[in-house]
N, C-alpha and C positions, 0 to 999 in steps of 0.2 A: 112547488113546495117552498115555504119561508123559511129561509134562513133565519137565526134572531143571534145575534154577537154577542154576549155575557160581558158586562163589564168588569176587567178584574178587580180585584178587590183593594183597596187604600185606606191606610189608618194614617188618621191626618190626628198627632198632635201640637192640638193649637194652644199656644204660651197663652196665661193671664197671670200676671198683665203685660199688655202690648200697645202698642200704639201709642195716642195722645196723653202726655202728660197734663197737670196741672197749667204749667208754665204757656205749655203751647197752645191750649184749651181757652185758653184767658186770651192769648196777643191775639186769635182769630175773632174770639167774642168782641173784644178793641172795637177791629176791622169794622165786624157787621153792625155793631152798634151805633160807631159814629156816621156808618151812610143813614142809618134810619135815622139817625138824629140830628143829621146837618145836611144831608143827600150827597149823591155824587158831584164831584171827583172827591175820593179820600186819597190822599197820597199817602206810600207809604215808601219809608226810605229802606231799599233792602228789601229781600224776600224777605216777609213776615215771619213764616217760616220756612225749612230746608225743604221744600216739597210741591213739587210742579204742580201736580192736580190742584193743592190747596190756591197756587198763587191764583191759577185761571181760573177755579169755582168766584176768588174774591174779586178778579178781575170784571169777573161776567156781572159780578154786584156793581161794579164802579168803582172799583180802588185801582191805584194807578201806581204802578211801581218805580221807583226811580233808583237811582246810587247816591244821588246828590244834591242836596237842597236847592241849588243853583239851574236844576230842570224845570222847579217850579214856575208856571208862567207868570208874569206881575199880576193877570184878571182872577188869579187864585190866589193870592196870597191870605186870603181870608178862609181859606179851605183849611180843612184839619190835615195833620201830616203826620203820621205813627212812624214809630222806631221799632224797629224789630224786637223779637223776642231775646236775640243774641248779645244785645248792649251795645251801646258805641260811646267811643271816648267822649271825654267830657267837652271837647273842641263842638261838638255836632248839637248839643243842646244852646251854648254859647251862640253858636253862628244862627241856629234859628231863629234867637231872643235879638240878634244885631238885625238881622230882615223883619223882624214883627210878625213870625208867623208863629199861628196856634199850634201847638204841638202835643200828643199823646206819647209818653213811652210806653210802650208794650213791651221792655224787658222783663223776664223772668224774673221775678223776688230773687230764685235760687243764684242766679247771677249776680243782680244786685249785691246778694250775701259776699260774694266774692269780692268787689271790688270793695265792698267795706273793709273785708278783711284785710287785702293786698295795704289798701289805705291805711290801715291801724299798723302792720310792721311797719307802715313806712313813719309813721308819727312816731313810734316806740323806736330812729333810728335805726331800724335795718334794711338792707336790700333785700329785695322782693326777687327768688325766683317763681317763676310762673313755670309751670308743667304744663305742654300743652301742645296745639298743630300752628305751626308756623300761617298766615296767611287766613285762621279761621276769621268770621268776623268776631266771637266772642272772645278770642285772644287780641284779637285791634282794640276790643273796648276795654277790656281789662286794663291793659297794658296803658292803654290812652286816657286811665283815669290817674296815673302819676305823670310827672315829669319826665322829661327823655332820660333817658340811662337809668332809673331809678330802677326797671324792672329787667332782667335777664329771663330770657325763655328758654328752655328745657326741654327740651324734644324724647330725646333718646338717653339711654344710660349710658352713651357713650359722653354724651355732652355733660350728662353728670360726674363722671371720672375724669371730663379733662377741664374741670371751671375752674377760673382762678380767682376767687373773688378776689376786691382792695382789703375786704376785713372780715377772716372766716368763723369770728366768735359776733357777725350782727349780721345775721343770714334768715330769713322767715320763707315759707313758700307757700305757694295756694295752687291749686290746679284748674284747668278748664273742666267744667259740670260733666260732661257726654266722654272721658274718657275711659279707656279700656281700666275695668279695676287693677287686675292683675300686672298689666304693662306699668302701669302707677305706681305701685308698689315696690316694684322693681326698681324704678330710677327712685323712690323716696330711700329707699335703703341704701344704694350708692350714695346717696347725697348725705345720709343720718352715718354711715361708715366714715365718712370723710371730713365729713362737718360733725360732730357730738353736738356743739349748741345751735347746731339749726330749729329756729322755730317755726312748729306747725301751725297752721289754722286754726283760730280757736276753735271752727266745728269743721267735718268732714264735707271737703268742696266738690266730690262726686256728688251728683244729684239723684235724690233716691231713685226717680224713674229709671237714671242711666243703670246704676245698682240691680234695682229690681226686675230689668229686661235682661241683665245681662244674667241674673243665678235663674231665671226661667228658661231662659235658651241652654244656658247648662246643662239643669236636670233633667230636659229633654232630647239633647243633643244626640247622646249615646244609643246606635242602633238605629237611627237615620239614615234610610238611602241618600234621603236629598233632606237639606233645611232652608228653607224658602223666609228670605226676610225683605219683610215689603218697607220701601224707603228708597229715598234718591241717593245718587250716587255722593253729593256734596253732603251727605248728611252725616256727620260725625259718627253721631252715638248708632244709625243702624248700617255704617260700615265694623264698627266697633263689634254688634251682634252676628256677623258674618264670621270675623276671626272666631270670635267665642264660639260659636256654632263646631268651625273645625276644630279646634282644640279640643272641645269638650267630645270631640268621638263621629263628631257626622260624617257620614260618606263625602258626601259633598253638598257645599254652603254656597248659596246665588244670592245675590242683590236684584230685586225686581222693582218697576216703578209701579205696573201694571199687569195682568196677565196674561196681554200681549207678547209681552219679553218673555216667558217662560216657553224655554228649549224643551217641546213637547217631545220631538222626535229622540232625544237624547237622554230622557227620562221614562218611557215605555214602559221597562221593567220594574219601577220600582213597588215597594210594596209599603214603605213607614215614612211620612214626610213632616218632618219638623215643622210649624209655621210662626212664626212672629212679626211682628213691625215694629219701628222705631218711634221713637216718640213723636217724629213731627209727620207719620203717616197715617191716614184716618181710615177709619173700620170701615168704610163706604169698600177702599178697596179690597181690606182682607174677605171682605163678602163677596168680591168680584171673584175674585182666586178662587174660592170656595166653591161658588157657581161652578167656574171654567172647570175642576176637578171633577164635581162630580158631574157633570157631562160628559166624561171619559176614562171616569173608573165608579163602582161601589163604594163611596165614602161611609165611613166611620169614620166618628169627630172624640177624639180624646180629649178632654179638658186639661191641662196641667197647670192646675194653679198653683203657686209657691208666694203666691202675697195678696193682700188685698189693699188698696189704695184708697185713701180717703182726701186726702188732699185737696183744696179747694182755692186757689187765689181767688178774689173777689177784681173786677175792674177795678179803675179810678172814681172818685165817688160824682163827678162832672158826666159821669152816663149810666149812672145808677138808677135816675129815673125812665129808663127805656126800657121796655119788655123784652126781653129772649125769649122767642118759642123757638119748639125743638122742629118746626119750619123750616126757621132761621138759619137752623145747623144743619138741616138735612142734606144739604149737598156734601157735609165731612161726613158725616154720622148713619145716613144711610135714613130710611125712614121709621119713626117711632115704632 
């Protein structure tokens, strides 16, 4: 006689939007376009972006990761060399222009936008505090776009109750794109209680994607056995969607890179599973997870949209004339 096992049942609400931003969408577009446009080796200073799969899909293309332009061998020096999505101080485009080598920034606009701003309090005479994680790379480039001392970093709202500026009526502050809103808020208040003339950023330095993944994991949070967010561990904004997860009501919040890492044995019982990814993780994986579920339970796929994203950077106009097909992208993007 056949046994047959029923699979229990799972409602999987999946966030939109999730994943790939604008910003991140664009520095990997960079990547692939200048191997078709110049061939291997592209170098790129830094993970491209936060996210191991993407580094080895680009690596398999031929791009070659480095920390320091000084890896570059002399037989390449005519090879193109990309700057991460995160920014780097202004020291790293300098030193590339002193060796002669060809270089691509694949910074985020949205960052960009920041260091204009940080730049502007500093021209208008004020110190710059920066909000942010000590050690990120997009706080090194920030910070690295003024002079030493110019800019103080902010971490926590303790750090904001105990600063002592030299002059606390020429104070401006900007933050890092990928952080927690709510946690932001919190230290802008200690900082707006203590300083009255601190001035803000002329526009809001949370980056819409950060925003917008984080009020989706939100609205889905509550009534979550488990909230599954796909993203590497270094990655700012989908550690950020982990905390949101638990606060906003989930049973319990995991960081996955892969599907491999999900603790099946210790998730057996559940029945509602939250899903999202962080901006620098690509749909290739959330498809993979999706898979791995429903092989081990009856999926239902809940949609929870709460935005819709239009956003569009365009490359540099030096590889504008090179084709994207969605080929191209299929190793993020999964297949058309």
């Amino acid at each position: 006689m056949l046994h047959t096992t029923t699979k229990p049942p799972l409602t999987i609400r999946l966030c939109q939007p999730r994943g790939f931003c604008a910003g991140v969408d664009r520095a990997i577009q960079i990547v692939v376009l200048a191997l078709k446009k110049y061939g291997a080796p592209v170098y790129v200073r830094h993970e491209i972006v936060h996210n191991r799969y993407v580094v080895e899909g680009l690596q398999s293309l031929g791009a070659v990761f480095i920390e320091e332009l000084s890896e570059i061998p002399a037989e390449h020096r005519q090879s193109p060399v990309v700057f991460s999505a995160h920014g780097v101080p202004k020291s790293v485009p300098a030193d590339a222009q002193a060796r002669n080598l060809f270089y691509l920034d694949a910074t985020c606009p949205l960052v960009s936008k920041v260091h204009k701003q940080a730049m502007r309090h500093q021209r208008l005479g004020r110190h710059v505090l920066l909000i942010g994680h000590a050690g990120h790379p997009e706080v090194i480039g920030t910070m690295g776009q003024l002079p030493d001392g110019a800019v103080t970093l902010i971490e926590t709202e303790a750090d904001a109750a105990n600063l002592v500026p030299a002059d606390a009526q020429a104070l401006g502050f900007v933050t890092q794109t990928t952080l927690s809103v709510e946690d932001t808020a919190g230290i802008i208040r200690v900082l707006k209680d203590r300083f009255p003339d601190l001035h803000a950023a002329a526009a809001e330095s949370i980056c819409y994607a950060t925003t917008n993944r984080q009020e989706a994991v939100k609205e889905t949070a509550a009534g979550s056995d488990l909230f599954l967010i796909v993203g590497a561990p270094n990655s700012s904004n989908s550690r950020r969607l982990v905390e949101v997860a638990e606060r906003a009501g989930a049973s319990m919040s995991l960081l996955v890179q892969r599907a491999s890492e999900i603790p099946w044995t210790d998730i057996a019982g559940i029945s509602t599973l939250g899903l999202s990814a962080g901006a620098s993780a690509p749909e290739i994986i959330v498809d993979e997870i999706i898979d791995a579920f429903r092989q081990r339970f009856n999926v239902t796929i809940e949609l929870a949209v709460t935005a819709t994203e239009t956003e569009d950077f365009p490359v540099m106009r030096v590889l504008r004339d090179v084709e994207l097909t969605a080929a191209d992208m299929a190793f993020v993007n999964g297949a058309a």
